[in-house]
C-alpha positions as CSV (number, residue, x, y, z in Angstrom):
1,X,-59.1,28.0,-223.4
2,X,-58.7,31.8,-224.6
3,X,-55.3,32.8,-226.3
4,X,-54.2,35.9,-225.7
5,X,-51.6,37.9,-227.5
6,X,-49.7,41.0,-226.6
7,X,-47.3,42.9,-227.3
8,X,-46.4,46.5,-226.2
9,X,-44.4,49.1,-228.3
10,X,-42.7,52.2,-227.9
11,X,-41.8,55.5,-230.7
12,X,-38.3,56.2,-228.5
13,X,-37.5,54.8,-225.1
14,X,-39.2,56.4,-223.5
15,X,-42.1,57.3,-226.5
16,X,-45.2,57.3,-227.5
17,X,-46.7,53.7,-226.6
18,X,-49.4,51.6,-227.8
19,X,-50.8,48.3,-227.2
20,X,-52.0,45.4,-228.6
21,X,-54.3,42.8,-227.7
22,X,-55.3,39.4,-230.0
23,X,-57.8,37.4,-228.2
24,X,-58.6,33.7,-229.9
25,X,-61.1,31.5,-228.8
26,X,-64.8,30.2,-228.8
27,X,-64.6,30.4,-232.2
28,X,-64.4,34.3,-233.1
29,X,-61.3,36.6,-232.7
30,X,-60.7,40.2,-231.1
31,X,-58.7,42.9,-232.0
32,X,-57.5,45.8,-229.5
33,X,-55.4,48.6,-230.1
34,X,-54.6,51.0,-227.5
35,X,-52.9,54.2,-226.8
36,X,-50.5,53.8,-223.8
37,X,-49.2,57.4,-223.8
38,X,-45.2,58.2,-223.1
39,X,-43.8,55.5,-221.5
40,X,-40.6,53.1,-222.2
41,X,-40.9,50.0,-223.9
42,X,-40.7,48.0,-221.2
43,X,-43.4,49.7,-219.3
44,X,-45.5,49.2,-222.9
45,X,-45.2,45.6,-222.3
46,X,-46.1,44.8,-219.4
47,X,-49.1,47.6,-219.8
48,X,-50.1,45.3,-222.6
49,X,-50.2,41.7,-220.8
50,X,-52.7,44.1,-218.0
51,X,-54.9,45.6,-220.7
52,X,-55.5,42.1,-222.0
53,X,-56.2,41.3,-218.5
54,X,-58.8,43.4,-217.9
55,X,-60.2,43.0,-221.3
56,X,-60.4,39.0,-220.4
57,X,-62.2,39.6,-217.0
58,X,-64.8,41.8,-218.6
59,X,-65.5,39.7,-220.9
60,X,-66.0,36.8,-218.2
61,X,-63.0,34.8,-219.2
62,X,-61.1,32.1,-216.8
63,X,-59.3,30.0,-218.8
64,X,-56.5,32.3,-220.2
65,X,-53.4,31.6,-222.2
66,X,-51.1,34.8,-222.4
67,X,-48.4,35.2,-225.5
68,X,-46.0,37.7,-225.2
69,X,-42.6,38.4,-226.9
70,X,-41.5,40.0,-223.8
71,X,-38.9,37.9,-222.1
72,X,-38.3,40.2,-219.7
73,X,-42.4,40.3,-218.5
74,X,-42.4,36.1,-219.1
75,X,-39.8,35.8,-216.6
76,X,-40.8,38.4,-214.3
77,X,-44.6,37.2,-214.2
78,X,-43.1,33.1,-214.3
79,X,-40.4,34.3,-211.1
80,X,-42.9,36.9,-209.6
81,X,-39.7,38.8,-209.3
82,X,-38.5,42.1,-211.2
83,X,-35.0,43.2,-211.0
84,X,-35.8,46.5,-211.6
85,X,-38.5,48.3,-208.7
86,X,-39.5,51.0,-211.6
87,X,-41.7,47.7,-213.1
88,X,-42.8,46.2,-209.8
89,X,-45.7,48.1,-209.9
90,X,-46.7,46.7,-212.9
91,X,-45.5,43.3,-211.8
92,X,-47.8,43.6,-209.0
93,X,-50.9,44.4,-210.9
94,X,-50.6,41.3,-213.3
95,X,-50.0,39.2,-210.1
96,X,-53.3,40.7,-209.1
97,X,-55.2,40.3,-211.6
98,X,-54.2,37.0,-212.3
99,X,-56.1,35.7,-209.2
100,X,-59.2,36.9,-211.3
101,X,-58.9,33.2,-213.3
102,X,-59.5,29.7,-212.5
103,X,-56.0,29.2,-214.6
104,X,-53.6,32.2,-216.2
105,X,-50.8,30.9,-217.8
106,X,-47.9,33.2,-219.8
107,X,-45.5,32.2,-222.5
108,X,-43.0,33.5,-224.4
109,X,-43.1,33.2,-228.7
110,X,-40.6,34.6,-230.6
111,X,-41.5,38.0,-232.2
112,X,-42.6,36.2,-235.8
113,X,-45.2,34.3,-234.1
114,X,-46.5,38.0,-232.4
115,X,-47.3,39.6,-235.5
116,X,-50.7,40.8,-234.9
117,X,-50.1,41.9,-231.8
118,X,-47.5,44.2,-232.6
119,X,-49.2,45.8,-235.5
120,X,-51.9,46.4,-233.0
121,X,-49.1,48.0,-231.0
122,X,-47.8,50.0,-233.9
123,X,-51.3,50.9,-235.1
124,X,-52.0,52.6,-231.3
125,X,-49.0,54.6,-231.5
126,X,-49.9,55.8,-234.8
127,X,-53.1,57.2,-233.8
128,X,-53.0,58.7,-230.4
């Protein structure tokens, strides 16, 4: 199974935004840091959980195990359900993309166990 974690970060709300992406598995580890342009945190991380996404289906992934500190996109991905419409775009997309894998699962970890993530995050704003 791949682990994947993600976290999304904003300069301001709404901000510069960056993401990152820590991808575990098969023995190696990946790195991704990616400009998100000026967006609100929240919109960072759920941007985040697609980008991982789409880098796990390039990379011919199925068995995917998603870590975010986000419990606002856990429970919105775990419900399929978003309070607010702005995200359920976004929600949408995950949803869609999720039917790329044999299994997608998403968890939440407390920010101390995301640390590479969000200096991926950070690092992306930094360098846009």
């Amino acid at each position: 199974m791949i682990e994947v974690f993600v976290d999304g970060a904003s300069a301001g709300d709404p901000g510069q935004s960056g993401a990152g992406v820590f991808i575990k598995g098969h023995g190696k580890a990946e790195e991704f840091s990616i400009p998100l342009g000026l967006m609100s945190n929240h919109e960072a991380e759920y941007h985040a959980v697609i980008k991982g996404m789409e880098i796990c289906i390039q990379n011919g992934f199925k068995v995917v195990s998603f870590r975010t500190d986000s419990q606002l996109v856990d429970r919105a991905v775990e419900k399929q359900y978003v309070k607010n419409n702005q995200y359920s775009p976004l929600l949408e997309k995950i949803l869609e993309l999720a039917k790329e894998f044999d299994l997608f699962f998403i968890k939440w970890i407390p920010s101390k166990e995301n640390k590479v993530a969000d200096q991926l995050a950070r690092y992306a704003i930094r360098n846009q």
